[in-house]
N, CA, C and O atoms as a printed pandas DataFrame, in Angstrom:
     atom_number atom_name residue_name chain_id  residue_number  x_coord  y_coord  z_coord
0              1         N          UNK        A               1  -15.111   20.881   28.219
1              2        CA          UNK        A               1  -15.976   21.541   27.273
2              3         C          UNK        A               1  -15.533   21.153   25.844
3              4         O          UNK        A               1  -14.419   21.587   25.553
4              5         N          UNK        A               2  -16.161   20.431   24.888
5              6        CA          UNK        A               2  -16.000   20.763   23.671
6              7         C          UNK        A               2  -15.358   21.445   22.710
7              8         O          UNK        A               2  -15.052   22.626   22.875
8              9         N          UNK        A               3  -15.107   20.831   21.689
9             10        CA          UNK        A               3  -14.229   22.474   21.324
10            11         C          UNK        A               3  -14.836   22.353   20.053
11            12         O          UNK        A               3  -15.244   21.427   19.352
12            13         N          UNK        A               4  -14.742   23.937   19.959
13            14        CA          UNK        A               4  -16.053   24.635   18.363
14            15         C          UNK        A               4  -15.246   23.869   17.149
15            16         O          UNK        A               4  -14.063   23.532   17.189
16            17         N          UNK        A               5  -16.076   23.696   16.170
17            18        CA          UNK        A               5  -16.067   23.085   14.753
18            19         C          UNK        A               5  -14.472   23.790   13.889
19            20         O          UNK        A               5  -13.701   23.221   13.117
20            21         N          UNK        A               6  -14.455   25.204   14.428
21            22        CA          UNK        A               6  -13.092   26.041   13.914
22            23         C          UNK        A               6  -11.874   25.177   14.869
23            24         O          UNK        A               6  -10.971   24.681   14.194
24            25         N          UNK        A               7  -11.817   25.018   16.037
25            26        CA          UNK        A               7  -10.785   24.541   16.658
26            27         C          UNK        A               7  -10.429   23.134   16.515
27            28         O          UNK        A               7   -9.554   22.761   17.295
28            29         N          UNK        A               8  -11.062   21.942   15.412
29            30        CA          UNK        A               8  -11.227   20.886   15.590
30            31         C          UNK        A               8   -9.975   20.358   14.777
31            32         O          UNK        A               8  -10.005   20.522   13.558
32            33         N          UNK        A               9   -8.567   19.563   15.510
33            34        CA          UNK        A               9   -7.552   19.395   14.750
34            35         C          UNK        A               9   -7.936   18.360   13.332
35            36         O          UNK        A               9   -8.189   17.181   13.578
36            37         N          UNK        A              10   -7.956   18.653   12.430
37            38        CA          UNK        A              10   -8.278   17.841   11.128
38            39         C          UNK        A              10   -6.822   17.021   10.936
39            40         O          UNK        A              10   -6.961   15.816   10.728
40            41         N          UNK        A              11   -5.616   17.463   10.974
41            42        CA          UNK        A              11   -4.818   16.835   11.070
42            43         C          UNK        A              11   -4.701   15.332   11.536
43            44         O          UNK        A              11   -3.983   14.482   11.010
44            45         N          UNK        A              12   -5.601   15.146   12.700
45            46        CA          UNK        A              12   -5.305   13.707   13.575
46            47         C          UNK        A              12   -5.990   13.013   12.760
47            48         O          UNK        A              12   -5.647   11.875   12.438
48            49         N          UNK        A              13   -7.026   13.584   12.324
49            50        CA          UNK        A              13   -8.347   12.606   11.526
50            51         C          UNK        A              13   -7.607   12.265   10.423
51            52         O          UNK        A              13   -7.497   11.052   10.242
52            53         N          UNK        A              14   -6.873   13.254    9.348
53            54        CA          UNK        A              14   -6.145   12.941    8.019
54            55         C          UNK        A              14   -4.785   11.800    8.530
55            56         O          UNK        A              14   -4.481   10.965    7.679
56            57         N          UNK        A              15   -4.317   11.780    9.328
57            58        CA          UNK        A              15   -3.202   10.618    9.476
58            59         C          UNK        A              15   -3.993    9.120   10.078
59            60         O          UNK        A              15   -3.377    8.055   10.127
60            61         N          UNK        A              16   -5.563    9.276   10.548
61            62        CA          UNK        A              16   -5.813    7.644   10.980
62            63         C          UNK        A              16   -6.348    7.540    9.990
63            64         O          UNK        A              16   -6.502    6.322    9.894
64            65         N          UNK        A              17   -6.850    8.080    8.961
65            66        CA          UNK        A              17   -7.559    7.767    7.531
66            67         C          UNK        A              17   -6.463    7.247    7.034
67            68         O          UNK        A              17   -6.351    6.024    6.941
68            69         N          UNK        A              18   -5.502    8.081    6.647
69            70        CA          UNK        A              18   -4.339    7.732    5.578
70            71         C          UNK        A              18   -3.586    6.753    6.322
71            72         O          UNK        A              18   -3.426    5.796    5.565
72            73         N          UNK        A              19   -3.106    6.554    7.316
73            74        CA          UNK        A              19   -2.566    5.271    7.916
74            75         C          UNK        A              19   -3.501    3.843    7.544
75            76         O          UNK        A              19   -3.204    2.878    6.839
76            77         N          UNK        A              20   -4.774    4.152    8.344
77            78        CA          UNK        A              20   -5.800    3.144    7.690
78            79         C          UNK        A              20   -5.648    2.573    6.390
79            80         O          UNK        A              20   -5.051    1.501    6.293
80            81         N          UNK        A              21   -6.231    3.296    5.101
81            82        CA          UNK        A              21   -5.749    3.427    3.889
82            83         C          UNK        A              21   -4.292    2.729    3.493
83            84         O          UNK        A              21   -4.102    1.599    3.043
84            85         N          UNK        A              22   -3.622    3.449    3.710
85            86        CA          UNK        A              22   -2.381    2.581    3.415
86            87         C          UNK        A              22   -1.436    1.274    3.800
87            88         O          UNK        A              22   -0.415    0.953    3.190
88            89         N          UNK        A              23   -2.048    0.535    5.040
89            90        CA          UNK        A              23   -2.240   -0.598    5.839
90            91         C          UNK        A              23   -2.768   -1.499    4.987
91            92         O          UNK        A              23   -2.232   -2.542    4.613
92            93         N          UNK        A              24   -4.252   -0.912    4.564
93            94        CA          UNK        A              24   -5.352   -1.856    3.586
94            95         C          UNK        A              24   -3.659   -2.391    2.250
95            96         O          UNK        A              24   -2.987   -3.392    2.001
96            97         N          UNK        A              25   -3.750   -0.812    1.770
97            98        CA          UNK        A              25   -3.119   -1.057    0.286
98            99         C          UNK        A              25   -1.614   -1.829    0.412
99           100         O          UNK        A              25   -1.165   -2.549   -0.480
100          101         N          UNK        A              26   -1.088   -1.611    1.383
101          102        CA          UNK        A              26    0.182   -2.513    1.626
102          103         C          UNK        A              26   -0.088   -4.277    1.880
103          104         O          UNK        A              26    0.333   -5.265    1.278
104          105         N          UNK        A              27   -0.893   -4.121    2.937
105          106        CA          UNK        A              27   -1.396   -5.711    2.804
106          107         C          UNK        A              27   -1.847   -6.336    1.564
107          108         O          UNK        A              27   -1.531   -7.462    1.180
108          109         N          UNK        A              28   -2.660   -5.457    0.938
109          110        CA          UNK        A              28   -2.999   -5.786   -0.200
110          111         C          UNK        A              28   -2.090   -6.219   -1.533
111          112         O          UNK        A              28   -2.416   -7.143   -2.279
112          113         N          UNK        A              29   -0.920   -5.414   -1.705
113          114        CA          UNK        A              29    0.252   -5.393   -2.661
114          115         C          UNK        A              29    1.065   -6.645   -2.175
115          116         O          UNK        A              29    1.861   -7.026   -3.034
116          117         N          UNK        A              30    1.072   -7.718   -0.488
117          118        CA          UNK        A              30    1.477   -8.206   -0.079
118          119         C          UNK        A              30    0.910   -9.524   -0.569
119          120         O          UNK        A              30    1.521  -10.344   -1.254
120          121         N          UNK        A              31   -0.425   -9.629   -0.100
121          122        CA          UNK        A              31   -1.335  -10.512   -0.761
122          123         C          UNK        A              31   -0.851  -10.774   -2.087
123          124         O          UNK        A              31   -0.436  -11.912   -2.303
124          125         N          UNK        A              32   -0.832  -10.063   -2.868
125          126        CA          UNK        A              32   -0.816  -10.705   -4.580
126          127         C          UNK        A              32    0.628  -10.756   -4.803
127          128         O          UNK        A              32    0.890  -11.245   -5.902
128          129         N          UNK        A              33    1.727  -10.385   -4.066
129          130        CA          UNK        A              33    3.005  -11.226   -3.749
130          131         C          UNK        A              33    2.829  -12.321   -3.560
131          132         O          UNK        A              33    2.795  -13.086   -4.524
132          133         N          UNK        A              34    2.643  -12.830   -2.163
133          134        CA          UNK        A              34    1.711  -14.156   -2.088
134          135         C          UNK        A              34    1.356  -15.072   -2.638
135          136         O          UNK        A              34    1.881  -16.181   -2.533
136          137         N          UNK        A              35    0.322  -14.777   -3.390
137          138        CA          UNK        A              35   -0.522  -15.233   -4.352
138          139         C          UNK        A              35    0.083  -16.105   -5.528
139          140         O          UNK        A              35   -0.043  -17.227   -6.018
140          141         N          UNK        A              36    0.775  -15.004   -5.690
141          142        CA          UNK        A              36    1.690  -14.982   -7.350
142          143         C          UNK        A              36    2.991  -16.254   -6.591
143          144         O          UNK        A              36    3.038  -17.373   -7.102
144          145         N          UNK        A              37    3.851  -15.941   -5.511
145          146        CA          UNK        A              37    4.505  -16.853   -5.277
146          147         C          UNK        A              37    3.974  -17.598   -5.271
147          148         O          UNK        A              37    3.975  -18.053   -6.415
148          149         N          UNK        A              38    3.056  -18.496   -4.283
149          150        CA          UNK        A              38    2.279  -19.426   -3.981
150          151         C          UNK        A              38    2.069  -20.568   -5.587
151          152         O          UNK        A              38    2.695  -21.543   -6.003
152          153         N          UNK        A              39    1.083  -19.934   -5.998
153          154        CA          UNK        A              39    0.752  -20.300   -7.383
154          155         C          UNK        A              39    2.287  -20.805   -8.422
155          156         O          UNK        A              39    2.559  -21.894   -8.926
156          157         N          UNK        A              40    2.834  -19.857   -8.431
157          158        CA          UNK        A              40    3.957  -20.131   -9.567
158          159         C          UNK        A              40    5.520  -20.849   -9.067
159          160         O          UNK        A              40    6.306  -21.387   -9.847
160          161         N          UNK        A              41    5.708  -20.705   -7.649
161          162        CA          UNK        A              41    6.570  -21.564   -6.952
162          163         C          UNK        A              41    6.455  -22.157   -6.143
163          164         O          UNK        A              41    7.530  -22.439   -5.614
164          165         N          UNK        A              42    5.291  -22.714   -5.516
165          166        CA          UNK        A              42    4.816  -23.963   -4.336
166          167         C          UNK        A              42    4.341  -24.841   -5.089
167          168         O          UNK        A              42    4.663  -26.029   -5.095
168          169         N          UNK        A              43    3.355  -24.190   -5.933
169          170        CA          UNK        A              43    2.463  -25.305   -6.714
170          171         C          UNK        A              43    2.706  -25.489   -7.883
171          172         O          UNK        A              43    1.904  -25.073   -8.720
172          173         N          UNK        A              44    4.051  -26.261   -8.333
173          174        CA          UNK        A              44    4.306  -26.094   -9.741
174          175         C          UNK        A              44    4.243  -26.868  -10.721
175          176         O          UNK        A              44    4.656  -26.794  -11.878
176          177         N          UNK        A              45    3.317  -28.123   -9.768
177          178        CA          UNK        A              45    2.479  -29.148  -10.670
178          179         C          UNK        A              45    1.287  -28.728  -11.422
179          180         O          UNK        A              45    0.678  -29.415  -12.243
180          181         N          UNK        A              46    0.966  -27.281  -10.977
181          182        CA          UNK        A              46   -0.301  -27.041  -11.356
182          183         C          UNK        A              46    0.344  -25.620  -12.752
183          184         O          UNK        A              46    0.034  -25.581  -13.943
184          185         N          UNK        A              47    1.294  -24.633  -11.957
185          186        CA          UNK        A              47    1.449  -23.686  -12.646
186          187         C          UNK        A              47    1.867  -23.749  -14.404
187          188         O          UNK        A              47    2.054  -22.694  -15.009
188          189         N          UNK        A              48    1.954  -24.767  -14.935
189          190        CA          UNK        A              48    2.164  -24.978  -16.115
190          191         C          UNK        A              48    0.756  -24.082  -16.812
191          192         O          UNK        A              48    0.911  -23.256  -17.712
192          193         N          UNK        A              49   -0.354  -24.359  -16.322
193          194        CA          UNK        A              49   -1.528  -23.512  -16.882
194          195         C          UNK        A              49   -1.656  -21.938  -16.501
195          196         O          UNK        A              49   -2.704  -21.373  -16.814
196          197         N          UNK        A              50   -0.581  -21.167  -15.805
197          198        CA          UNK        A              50   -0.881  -19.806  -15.793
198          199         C          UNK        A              50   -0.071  -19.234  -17.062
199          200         O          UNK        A              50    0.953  -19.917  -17.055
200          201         N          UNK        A              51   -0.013  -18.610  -17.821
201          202        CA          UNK        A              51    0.812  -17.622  -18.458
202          203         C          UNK        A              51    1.700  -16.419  -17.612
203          204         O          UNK        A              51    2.383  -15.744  -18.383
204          205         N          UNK        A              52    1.813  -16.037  -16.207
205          206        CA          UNK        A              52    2.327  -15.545  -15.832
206          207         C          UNK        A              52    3.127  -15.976  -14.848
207          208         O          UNK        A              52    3.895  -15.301  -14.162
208          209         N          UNK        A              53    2.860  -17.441  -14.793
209          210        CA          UNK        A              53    4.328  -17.994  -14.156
210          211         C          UNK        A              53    5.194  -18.287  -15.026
211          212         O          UNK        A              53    6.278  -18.378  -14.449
212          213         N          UNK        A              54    5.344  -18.578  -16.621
213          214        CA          UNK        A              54    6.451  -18.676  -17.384
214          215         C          UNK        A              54    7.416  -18.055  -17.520
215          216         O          UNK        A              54    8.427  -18.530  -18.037
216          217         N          UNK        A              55    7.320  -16.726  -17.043
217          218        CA          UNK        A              55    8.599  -15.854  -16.331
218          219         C          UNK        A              55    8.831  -15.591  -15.608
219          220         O          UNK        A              55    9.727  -14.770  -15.413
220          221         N          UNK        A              56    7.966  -16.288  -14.538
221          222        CA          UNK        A              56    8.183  -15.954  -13.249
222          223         C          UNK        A              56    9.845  -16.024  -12.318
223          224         O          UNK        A              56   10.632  -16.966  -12.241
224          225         N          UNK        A              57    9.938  -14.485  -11.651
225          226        CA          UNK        A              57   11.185  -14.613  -11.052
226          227         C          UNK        A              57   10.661  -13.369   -9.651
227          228         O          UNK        A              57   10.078  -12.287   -9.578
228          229         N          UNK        A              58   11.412  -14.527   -8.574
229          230        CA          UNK        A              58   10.913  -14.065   -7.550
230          231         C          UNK        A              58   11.588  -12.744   -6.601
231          232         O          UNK        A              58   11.231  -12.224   -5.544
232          233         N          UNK        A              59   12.834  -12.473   -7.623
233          234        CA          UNK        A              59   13.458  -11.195   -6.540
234          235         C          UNK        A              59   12.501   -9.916   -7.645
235          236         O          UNK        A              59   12.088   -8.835   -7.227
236          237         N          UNK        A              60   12.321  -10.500   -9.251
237          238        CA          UNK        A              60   11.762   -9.505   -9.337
238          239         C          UNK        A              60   10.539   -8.889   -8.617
239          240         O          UNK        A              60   10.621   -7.753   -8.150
240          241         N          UNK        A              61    9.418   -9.613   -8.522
241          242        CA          UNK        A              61    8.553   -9.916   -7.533
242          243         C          UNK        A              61    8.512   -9.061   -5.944
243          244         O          UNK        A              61    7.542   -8.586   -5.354
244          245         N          UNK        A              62   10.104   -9.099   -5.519
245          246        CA          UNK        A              62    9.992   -8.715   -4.628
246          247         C          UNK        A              62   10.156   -7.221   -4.156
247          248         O          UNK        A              62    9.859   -6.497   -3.205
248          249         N          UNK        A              63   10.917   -7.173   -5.590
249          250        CA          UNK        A              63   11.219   -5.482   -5.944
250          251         C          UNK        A              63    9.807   -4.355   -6.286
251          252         O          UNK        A              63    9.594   -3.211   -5.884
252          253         N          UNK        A              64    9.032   -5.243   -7.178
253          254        CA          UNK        A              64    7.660   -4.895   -7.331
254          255         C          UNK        A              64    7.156   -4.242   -6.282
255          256         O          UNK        A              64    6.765   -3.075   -6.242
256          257         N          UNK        A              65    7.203   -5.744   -4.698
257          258        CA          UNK        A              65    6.412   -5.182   -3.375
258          259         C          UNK        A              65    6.899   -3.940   -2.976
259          260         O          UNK        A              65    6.298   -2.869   -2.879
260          261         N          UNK        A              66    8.251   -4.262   -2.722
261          262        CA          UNK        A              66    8.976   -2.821   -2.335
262          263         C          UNK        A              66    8.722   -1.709   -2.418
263          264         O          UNK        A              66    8.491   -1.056   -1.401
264          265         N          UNK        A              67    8.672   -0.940   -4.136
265          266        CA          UNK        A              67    8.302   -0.357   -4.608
266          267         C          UNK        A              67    6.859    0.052   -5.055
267          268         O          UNK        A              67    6.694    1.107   -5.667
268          269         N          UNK        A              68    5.861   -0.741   -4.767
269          270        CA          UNK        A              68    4.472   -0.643   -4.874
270          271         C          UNK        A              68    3.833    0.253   -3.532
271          272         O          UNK        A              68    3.222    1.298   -3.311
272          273         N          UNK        A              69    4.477   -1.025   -2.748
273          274        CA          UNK        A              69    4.268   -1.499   -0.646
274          275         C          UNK        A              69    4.935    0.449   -0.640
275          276         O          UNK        A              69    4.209    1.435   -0.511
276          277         N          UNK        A              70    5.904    0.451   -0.754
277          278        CA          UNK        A              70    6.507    1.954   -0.481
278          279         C          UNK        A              70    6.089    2.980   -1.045
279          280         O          UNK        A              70    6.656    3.988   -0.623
280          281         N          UNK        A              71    5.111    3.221   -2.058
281          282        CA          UNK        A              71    4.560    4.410   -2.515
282          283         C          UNK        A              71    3.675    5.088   -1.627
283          284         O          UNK        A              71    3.275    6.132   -2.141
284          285         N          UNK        A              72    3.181    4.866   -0.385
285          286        CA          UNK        A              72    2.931    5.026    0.860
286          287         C          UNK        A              72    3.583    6.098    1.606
287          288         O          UNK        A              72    2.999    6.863    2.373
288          289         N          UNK        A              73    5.051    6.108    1.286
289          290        CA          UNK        A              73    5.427    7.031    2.492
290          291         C          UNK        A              73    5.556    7.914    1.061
291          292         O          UNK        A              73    4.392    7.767    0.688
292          293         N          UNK        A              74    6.043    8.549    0.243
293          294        CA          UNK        A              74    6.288    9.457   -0.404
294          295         C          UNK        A              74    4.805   10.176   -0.725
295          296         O          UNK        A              74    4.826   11.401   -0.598
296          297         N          UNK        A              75    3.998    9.807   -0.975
297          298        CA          UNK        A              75    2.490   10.085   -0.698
298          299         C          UNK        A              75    2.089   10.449    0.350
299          300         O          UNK        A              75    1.514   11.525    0.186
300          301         N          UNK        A              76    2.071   10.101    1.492
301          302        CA          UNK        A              76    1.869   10.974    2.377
302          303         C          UNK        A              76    2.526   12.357    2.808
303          304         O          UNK        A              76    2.111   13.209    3.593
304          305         N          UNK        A              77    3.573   12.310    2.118
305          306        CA          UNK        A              77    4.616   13.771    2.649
306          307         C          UNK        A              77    3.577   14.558    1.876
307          308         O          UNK        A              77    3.003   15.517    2.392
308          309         N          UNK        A              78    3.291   14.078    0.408
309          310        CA          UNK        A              78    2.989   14.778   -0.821
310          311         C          UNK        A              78    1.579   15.592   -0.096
311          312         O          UNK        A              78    1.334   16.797   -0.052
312          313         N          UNK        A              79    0.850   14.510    0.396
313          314        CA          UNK        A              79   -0.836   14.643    0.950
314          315         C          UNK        A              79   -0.961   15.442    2.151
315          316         O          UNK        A              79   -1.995   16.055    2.414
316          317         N          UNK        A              80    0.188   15.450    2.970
317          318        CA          UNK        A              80    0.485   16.309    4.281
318          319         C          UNK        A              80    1.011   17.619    3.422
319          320         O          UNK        A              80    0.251   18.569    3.612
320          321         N          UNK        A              81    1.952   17.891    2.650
321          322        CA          UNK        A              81    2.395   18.994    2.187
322          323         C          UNK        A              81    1.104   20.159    2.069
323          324         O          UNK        A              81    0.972   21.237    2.649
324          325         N          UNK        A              82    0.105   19.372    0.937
325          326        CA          UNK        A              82   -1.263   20.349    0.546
326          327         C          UNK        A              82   -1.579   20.135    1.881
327          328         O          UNK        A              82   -0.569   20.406    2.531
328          329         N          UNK        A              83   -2.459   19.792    2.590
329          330        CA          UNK        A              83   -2.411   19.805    3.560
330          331         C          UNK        A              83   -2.568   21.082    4.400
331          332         O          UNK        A              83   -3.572   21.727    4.701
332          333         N          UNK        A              84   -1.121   21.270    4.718
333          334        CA          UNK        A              84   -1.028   22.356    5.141
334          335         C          UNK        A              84   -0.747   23.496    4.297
335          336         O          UNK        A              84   -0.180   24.394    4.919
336          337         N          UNK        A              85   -0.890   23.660    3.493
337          338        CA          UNK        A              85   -1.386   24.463    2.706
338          339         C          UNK        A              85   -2.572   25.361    3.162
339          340         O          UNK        A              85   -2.690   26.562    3.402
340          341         N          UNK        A              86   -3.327   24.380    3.179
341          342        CA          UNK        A              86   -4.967   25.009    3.777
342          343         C          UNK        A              86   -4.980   25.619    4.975
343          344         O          UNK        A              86   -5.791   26.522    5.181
344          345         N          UNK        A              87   -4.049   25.200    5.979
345          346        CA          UNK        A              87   -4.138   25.838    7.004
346          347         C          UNK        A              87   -3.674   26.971    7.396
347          348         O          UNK        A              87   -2.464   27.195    7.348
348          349         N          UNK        A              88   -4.926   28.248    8.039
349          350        CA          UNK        A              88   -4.686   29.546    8.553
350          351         C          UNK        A              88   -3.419   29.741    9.033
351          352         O          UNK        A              88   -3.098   30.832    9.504
């Protein structure tokens, strides 16, 4: 049997959204790691024409992902906290 609109765990739905969501945005922060390497240290016959490979340094770069890529889990505690808040 179904279960009524009051009994419906919202919880499961809020963690495949926000998992979803934050999959996208991590790949994404990964990508323009990528990108930025690619461009400013593979191809560096070409990178003379970016302005943002002239300082380019790649642990900084990587600290960026880290810290970008990881705003993910501290956000979700934050988003689960209210959360339950709401709940009876």
């Amino acid at each position: 049997m179904p279960k009524k609109k009051s009994e419906v765990d919202v919880g499961k739905g809020f963690n495949r959204i926000y998992f979803v969501i934050a999959g996208l945005w991590v790949a994404f922060v990964f990508m323009l790691f990528i990108g930025d390497f690619f461009a400013c240290k593979v191809h560096t016959d070409i990178s003379h024409t970016y302005p943002e490979c002239d300082d380019y340094n790649a642990g900084n770069q990587v600290l960026q992902l880290f810290i970008f890529g990881g705003l993910v889990v501290p956000l979700y505690y934050f988003l689960r906290w209210i959360a339950q808040g709401f709940k009876k």
